[in-house]
C-alpha positions in Angstrom: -7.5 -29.3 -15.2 -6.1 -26.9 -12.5 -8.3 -26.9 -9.5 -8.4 -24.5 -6.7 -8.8 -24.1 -3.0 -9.7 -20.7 -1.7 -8.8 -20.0 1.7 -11.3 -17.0 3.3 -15.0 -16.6 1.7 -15.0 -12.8 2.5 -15.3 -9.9 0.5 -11.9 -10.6 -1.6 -12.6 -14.7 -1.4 -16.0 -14.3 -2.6 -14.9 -12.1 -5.5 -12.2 -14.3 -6.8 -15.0 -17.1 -6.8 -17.1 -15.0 -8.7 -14.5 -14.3 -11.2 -13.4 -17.2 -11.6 -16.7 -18.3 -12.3 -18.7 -15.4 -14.7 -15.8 -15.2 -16.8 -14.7 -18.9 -16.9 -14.8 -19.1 -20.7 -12.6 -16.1 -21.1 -10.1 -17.7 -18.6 -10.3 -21.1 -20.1 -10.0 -19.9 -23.8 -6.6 -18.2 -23.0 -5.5 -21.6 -21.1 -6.9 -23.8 -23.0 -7.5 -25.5 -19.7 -10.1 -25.3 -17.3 -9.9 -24.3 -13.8 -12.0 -25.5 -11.3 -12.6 -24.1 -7.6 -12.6 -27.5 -5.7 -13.0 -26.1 -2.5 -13.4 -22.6 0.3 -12.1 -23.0 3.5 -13.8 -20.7 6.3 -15.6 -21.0 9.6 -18.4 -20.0 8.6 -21.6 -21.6 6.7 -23.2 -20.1 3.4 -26.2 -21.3 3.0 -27.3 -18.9 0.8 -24.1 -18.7 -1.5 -23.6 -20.9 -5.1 -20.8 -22.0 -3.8 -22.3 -23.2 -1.0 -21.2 -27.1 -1.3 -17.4 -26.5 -2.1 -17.4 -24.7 1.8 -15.2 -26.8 4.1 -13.5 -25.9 7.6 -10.3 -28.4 7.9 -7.4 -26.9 6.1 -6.1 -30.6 6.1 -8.7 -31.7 3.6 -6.8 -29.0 1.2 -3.2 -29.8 2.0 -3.6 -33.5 1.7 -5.5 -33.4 -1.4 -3.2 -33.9 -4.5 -5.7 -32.4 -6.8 -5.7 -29.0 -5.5 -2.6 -27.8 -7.1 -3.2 -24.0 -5.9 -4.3 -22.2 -3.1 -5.6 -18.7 -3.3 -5.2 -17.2 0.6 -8.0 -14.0 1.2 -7.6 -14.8 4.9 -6.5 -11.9 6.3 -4.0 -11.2 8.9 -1.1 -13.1 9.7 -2.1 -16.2 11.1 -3.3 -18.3 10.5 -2.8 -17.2 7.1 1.0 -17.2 7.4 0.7 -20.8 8.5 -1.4 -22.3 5.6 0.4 -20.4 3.4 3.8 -21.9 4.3 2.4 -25.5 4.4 0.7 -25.7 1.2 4.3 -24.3 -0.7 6.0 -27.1 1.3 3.4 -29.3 0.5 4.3 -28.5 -3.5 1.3 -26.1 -3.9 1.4 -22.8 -5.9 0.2 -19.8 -3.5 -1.3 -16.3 -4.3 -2.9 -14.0 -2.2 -4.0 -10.3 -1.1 -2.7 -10.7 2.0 -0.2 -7.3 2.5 0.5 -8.0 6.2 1.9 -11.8 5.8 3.7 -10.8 2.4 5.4 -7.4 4.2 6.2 -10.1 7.4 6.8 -13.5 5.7 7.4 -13.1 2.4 11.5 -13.6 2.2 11.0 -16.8 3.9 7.7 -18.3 1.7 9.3 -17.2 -2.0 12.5 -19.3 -0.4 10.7 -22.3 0.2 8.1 -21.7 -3.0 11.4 -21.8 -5.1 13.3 -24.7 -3.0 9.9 -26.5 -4.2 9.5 -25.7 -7.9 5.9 -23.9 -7.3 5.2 -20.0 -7.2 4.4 -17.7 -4.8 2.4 -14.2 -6.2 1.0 -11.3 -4.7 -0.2 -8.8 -7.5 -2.9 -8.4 -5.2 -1.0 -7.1 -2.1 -0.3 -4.1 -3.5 -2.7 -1.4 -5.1 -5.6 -3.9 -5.4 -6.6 -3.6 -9.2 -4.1 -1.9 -10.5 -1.0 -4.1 -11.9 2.3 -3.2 -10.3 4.2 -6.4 -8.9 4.5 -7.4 -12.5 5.9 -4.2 -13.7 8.5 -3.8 -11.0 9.6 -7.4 -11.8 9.3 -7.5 -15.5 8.4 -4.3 -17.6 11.2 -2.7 -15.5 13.6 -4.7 -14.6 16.2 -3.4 -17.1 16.2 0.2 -15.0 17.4 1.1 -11.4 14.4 2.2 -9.5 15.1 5.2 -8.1 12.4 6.3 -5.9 8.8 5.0 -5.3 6.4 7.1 -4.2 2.3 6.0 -3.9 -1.2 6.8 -2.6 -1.3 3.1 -0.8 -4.7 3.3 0.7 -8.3 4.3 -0.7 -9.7 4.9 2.6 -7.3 7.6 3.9 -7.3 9.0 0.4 -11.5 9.5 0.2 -11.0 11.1 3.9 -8.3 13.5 2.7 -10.5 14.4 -0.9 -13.5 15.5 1.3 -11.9 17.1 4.0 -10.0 19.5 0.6 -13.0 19.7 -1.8 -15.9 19.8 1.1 -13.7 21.3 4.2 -15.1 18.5 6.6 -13.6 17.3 9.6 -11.4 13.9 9.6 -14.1 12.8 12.7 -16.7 13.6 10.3 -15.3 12.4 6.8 -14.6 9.2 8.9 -17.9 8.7 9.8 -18.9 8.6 6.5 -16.4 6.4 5.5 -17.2 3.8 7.6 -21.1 4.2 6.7 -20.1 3.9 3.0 -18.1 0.9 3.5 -14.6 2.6 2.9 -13.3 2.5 6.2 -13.9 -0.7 9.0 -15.2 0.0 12.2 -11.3 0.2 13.8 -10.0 1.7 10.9 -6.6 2.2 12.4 -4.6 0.2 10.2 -5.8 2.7 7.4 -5.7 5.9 9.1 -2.7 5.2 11.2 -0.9 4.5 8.1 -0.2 0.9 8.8 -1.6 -0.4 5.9 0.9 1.6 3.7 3.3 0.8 5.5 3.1 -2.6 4.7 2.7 -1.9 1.2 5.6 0.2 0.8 7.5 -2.2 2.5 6.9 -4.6 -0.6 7.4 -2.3 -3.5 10.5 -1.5 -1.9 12.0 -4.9 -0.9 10.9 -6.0 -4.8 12.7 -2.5 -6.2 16.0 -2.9 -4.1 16.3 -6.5 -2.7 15.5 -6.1 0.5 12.6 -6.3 3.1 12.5 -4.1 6.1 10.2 -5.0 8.4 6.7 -2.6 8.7 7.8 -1.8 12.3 11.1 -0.5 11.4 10.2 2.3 9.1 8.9 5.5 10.3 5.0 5.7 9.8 2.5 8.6 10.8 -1.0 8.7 9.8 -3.8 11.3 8.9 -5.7 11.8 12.3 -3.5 15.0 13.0 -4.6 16.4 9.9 -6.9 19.6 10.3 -8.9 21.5 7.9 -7.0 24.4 8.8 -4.3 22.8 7.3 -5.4 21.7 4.1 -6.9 25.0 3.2 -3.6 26.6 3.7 -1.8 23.9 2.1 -4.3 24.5 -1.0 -4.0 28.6 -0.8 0.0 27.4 -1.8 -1.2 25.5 -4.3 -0.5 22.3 -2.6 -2.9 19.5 -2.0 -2.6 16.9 1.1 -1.7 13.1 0.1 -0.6 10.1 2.6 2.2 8.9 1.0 4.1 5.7 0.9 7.7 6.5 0.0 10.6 4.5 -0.7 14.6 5.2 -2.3 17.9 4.8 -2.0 20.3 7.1 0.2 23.7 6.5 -0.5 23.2 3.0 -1.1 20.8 2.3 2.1 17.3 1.8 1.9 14.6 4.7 3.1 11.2 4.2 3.4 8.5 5.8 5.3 4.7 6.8 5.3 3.5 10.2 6.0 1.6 13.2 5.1 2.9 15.3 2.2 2.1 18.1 0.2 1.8 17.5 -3.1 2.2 20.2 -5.8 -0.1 20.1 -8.5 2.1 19.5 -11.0 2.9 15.8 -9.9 0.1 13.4 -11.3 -0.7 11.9 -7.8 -2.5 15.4 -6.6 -5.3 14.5 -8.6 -5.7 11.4 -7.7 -9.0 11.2 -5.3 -11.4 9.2 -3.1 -10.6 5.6 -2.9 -8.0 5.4 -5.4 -4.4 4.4 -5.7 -2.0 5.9 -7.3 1.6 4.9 -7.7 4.4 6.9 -9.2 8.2 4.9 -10.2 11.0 6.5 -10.8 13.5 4.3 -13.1 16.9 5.6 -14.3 16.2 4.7 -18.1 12.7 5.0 -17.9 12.1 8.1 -15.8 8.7 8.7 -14.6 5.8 5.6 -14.7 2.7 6.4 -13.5 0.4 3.5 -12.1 -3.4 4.7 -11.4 -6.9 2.7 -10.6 -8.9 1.2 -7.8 -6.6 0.4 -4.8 -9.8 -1.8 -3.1 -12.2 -3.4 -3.2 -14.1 -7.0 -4.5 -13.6 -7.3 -7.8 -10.8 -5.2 -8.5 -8.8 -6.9 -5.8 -10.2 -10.4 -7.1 -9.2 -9.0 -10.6 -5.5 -9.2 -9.6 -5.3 -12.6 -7.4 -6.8 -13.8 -10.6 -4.1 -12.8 -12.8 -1.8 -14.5 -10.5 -3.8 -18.0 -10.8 -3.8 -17.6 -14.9 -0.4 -16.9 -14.7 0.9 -20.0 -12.8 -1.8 -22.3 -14.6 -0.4 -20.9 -18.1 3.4 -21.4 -16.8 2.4 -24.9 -15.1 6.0 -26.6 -16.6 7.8 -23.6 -16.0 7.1 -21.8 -12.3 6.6 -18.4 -12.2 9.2 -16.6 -9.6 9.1 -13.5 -8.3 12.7 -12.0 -7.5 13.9 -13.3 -4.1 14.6 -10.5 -1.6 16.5 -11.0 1.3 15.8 -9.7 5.1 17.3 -6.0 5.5 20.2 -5.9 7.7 20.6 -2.4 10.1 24.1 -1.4 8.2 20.4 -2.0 4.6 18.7 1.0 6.4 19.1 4.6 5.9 19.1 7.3 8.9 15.4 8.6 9.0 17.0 11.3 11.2 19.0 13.0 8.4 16.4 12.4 6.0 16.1 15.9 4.3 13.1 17.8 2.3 11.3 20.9 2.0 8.8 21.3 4.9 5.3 22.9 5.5 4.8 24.4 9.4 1.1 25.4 10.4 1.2 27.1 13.5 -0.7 29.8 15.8 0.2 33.4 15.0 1.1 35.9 18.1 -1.6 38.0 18.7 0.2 41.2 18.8 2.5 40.9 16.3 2.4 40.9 12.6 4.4 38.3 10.5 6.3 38.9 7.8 9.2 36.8 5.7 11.6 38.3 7.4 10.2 37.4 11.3 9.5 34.0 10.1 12.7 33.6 8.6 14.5 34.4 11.8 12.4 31.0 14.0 12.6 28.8 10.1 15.6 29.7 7.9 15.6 30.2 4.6 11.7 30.4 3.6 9.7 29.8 -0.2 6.5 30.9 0.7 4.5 32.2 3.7 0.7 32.8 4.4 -1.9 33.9 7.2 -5.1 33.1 7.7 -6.9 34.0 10.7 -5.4 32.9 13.9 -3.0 30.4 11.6 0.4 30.8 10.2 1.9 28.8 7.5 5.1 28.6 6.0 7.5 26.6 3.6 10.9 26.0 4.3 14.0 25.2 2.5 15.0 22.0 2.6 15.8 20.8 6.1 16.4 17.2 7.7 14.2 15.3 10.6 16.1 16.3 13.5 15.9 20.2 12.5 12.6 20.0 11.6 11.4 18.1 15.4 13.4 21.4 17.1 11.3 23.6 15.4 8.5 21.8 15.9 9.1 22.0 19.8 9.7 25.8 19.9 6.2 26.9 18.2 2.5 27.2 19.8 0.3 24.0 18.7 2.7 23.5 15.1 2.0 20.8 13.0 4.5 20.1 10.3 4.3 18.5 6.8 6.9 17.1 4.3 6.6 18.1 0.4 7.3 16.1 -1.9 
């Protein structure tokens, strides 16, 4: 009998009890085991809960219990998440969890000691809630070279971008609503600020290319710059606005980044809208793999740290392992600053003059496409690296500016 110990009895916590538990005979019948939550550690009391017996509040009684053979961590936030997580490997239990931040932080170190102890470490769940991709990267794809990585990482800035396009709402407004529905949390900066990406990004990419940069070493801007204005024009070029989590080799080194990007619509992530993920892989045999379903959520997100559980109770004599990545070094990291794409600039049109291609082409260079709408300007450039693009930027009245992808 495997038995369990959850650690957090929130919204993910909760779910993975409640999967665990309604579809018990379907897990069991594919193990041939049965697997038992022993206990859920959390602060809190729930009275009203049918798991209200197994709820303890002394990690100890876990970790010194050699029954509970592994711990599923829905804590959130780094510690003390990080630090239950790292004594229960050492303690020679299996881990899996949904936690992004402590994976994107403290994952080289805790797959180290998870294989220095014969147990597994998984985090299907850290990544695109639902929607399998840690497997994939490691497994289904390991015989390619990924080439590039590029993903809609977060549901909530992805329902406020959909609304503001097919509605024309205001971010302060779609926000609002997002945070009545339930999408967004009451400080929703890690989502909107693109931190949340970031750390996912971070993952894919140190799984795709060995190494782990840390979240606070990649360039990251988020979607509260975003106008209206903006996304209509974008859409008038046939573009629609995505915040992207991107990730590839430059000349060996490592880029990665979150931002805004237009998104033509013949790339399958421009269709992808409200709270759902999308994740596009670029492999050198493969080519193209598309990856598409809820990025959040309960039972989606329970869904995967589930999958992690029936995989390391199926594998018991033979410990899953993830591939080990290593810390990323400076001489790992490409220069953001010659980073190079195509670029969209919004910006406020003279009053008394009258743009054309060739006026715009004298302040941006070589030009694809231009367009005016009221008092707003929009162009799209050639292809043109960070440190051009922030001069430009500079020169022109209230100019925002956009990568494409």
């Amino acid at each position: 009998m495997a038995k369990i110990a959850i650690l957090g009895f929130g919204v993910v916590g909760s779910g993975v009890a409640e999967v665990l538990t309604q579809n018990k005979n379907i897990i069991e019948d594919k193990l041939s085991e049965e697997v038992e939550i022993k206990y859920i550690l959390d602060l809190r009391e729930f009275p009203d809960s049918p798991f209200s017996d197994l709820v303890i509040h002394d990690f100890n009684t876990i970790l010194n219990d050699p029954e509970v053979n592994i711990v599923a961590e829905m804590m959130g936030g780094s510690h003390p998440a990080y630090d239950f997580s790292k004594a229960a490997l050492l303690a020679g239990k299996s881990v899996v969890t949904s936690n992004k931040e402590v994976v994107a932080n403290f994952g080289t170190e805790l797959l180290s000691i998870a294989k220095e102890k014969g147990v597994a470490y998984l985090f299907e769940a850290s990544v695109g809630g639902g929607i399998p991709i840690i497997r994939p990267i490691c497994n289904d794809l390991s015989s390619n070279n990924i080439r590039e990585i590029n993903g809609i990482l977060n549901g909530t800035t992805n329902y406020i971008l959909t609304k503001m396009t097919t509605e024309g709402i205001d971010f302060d407004t779609v926000l609002k609503d997002a945070q009545d529905k339930g999408y967004a949390e009451r400080n929703p900066a890690a989502d909107v600020e693109g931190l949340d990406a970031a750390r996912k990004i971070v993952i894919l990419a140190a799984l795709a290319f060995g190494k782990a940069i840390s979240p606070s070493d990649i360039h990251v801007e988020g979607i509260t710059n975003i106008t209206t204005e903006d996304v209509e024009l974008a859409g008038k070029l046939g573009y629609s606005v995505k915040l992207i989590g991107h990730s590839r080799l430059e000349g060996g080194k490592i880029l990665a980044m979150v931002s805004p990007r237009l998104i033509p619509a013949s790339n399958p992530l421009s269709s992808i809208s409200d709270v759902f993920n999308g994740i596009l892989l670029n492999g050198d045999m493969v080519g193209n793999v598309m990856f598409y379903g809820p990025g959040a959520g309960k039972l989606p997100t329970a869904s995967a740290v589930c999958a992690d559980i029936v995989d390391i109770v199926a594998h018991k004599n033979d410990s899953i392992k993830l591939p080990e990545f290593s810390l990323a070094a400076d001489t790992d990291v490409a220069d953001f600053d010659e980073y190079t794409c195509k670029r969209f600039f919004t910006f406020d049109k003279c009053a008394e003059c009258t743009l054309t291609k060739e006026k715009a082409e004298k302040c941006f260079g070589q030009i694809e496409a231009f367009i005016t709408e009221g008092n707003r300007a929009a162009v799209i450039t050639a292809p043109m690296n960070e440190k051009t693009a922030a001069e430009i930027n500079s020169r022109l009245n209230n100019c925002r500016s956009y990568r494409l992808l």
